[in-house]
C-alpha positions in Angstrom: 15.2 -27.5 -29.7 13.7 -27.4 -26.2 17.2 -26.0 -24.7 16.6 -23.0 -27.4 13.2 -22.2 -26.5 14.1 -22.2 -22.7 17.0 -19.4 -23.3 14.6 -17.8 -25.6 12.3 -17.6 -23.2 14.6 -16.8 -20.6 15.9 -14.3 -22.5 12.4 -12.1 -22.8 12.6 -11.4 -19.0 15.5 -9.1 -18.5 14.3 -7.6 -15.0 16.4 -9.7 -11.8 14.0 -11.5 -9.4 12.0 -9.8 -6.8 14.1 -9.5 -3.6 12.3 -11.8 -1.0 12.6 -9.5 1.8 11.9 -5.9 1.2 9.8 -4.6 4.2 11.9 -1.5 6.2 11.9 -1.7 9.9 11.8 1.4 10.9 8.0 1.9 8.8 5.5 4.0 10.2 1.9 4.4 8.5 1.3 7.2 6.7 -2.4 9.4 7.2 -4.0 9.4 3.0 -7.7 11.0 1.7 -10.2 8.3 2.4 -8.7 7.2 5.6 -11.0 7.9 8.9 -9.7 9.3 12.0 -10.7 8.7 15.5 -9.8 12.1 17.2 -10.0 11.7 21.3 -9.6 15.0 23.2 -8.8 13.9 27.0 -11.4 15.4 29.0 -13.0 17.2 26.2 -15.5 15.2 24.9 -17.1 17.5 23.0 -14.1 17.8 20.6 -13.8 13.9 20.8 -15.1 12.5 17.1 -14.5 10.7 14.2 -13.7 12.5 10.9 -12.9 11.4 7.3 -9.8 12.4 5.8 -11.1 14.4 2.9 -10.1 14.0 -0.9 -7.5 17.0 -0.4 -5.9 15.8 2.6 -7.6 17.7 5.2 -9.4 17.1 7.9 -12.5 19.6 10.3 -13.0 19.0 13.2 -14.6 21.2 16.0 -12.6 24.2 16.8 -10.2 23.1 13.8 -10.3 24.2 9.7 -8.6 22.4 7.1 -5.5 20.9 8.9 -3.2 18.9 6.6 -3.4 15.3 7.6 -2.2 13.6 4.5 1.6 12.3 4.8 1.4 12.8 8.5 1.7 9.9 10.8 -1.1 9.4 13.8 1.3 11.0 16.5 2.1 14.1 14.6 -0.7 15.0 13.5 -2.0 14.8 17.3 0.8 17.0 18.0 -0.9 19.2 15.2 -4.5 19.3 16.4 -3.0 19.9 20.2 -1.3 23.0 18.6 -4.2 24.5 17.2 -6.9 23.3 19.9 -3.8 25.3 22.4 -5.7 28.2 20.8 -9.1 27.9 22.8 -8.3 25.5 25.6 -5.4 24.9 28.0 -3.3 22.0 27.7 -5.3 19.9 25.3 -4.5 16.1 25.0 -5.1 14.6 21.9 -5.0 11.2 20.8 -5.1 10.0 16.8 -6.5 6.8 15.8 -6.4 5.5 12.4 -9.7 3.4 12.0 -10.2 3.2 8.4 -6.8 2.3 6.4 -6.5 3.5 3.0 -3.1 5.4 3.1 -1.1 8.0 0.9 -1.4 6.9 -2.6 2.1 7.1 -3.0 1.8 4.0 -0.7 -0.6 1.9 -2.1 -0.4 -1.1 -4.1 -1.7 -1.0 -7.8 -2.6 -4.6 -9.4 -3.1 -4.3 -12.9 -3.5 -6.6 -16.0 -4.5 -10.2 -15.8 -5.9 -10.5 -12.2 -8.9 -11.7 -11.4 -9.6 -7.8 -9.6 -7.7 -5.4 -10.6 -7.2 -2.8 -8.1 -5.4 -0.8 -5.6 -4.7 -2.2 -2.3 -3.7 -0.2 0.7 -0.3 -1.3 1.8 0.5 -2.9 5.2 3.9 -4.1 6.9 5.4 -7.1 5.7 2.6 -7.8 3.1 3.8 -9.9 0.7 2.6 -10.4 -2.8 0.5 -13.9 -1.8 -1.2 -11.7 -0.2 -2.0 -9.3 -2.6 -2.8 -12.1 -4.8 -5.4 -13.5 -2.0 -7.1 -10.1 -2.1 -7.0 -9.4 -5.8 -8.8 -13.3 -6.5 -5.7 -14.8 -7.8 -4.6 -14.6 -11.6 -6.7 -15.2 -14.7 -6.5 -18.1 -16.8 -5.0 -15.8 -19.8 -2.4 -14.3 -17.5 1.2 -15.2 -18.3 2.2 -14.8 -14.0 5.7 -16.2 -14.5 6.5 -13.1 -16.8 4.5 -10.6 -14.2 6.7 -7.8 -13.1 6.7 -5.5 -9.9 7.3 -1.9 -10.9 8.9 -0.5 -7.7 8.1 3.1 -7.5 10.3 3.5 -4.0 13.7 2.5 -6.1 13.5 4.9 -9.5 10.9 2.6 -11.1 13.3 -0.6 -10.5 11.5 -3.5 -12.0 12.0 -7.3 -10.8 10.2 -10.4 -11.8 7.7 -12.3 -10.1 6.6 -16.1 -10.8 2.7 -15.7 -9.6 2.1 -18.6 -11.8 4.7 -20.4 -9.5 3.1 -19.6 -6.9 -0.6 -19.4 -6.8 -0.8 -22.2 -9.3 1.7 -24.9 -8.1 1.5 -23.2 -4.5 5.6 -22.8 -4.7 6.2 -20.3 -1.6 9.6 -19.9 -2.7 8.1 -17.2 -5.1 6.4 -15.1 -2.7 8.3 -12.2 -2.2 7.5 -8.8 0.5 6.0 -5.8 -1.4 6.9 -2.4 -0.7 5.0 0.9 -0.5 3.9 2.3 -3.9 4.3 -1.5 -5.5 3.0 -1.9 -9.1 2.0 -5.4 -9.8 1.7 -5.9 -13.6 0.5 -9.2 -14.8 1.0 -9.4 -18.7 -1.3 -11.5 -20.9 -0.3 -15.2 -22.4 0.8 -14.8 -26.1 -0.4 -18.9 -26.2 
């Protein structure tokens, strides 16, 4: 009887394991609304400042309307604001720094279902899903987290299987896996 329940059970997770290793090398962090940008212009310090990137992508800046910033990485867009700035001053030297991280939210990580926090996280390299359990305050004690899933937006929606239960309960680091860019954590409820 207990052999049956375990291949029944067994049976109701058809998605494979989470790969443990899923982080690309070659990953460079992508410029998102919310982010805020440290924009140095070398011996122009009047241009120098700090500027949110807006809800549309954008960004102002002196000198500077509505320049796409969103999907750009911190180089490129320098390369950007140097072109326009090329305008009004000679040879302008700019340097980007992200100093608020929020990212693309074709980036981010969404946690929903039975977390403690729901919530979207922005993504970093080689985060793994300990920690996005860590920020999200762990599971909740209705949470079924051996039957959570990781929807896996970068791979045609590709789902895999997670054991958070495994993990954050029983502290088994054999289940902590590498998260991706655009990850969707879902965390179903406990039928019992």
């Amino acid at each position: 009887m207990v052999a049956l329940a375990a291949v029944t059970l067994g049976a109701c997770s058809s998605h494979p394991p989470a790969p443990s290793a899923a982080a690309s090398a070659d990953y460079s962090y992508k410029i998102g609304p919310g982010d805020n940008l440290n924009i140095v212009v070398w011996r122009n310090p009047e241009l120098s400042m700090s500027v949110p990137v807006r809800p549309d992508g954008k960004i102002s800046a002196p000198l500077i309307d509505d320049l796409n910033a969103m999907g750009k990485d911190s180089t490129s867009l320098a390369r950007d604001i140097e072109k326009e700035l090329g305008k009004f001053i000679r040879d302008p030297v700019v340097t980007v720094i992200v100093t608020g991280f929020v990212g693309p939210y074709s980036e981010q990580i969404r946690v929903i279902g039975e977390a403690a926090k729901p919530q979207i996280l922005a993504y970093k390299q080689k985060m793994t899903i300990l920690d996005v359990m860590i920020a999200v305050g762990g599971i909740t004690d209705f949470a079924d987290g051996n039957h959570a899933t990781i929807l896996r937006t970068s791979e045609n929606n590709a789902q895999y299987t997670v054991r958070l239960k495994d993990l954050v309960k029983r502290g088994d680091v054999s289940a902590n896996v590498e998260m991706k860019p655009g990850d969707v954590l879902i965390i179903p409820q406990s039928w019992f």
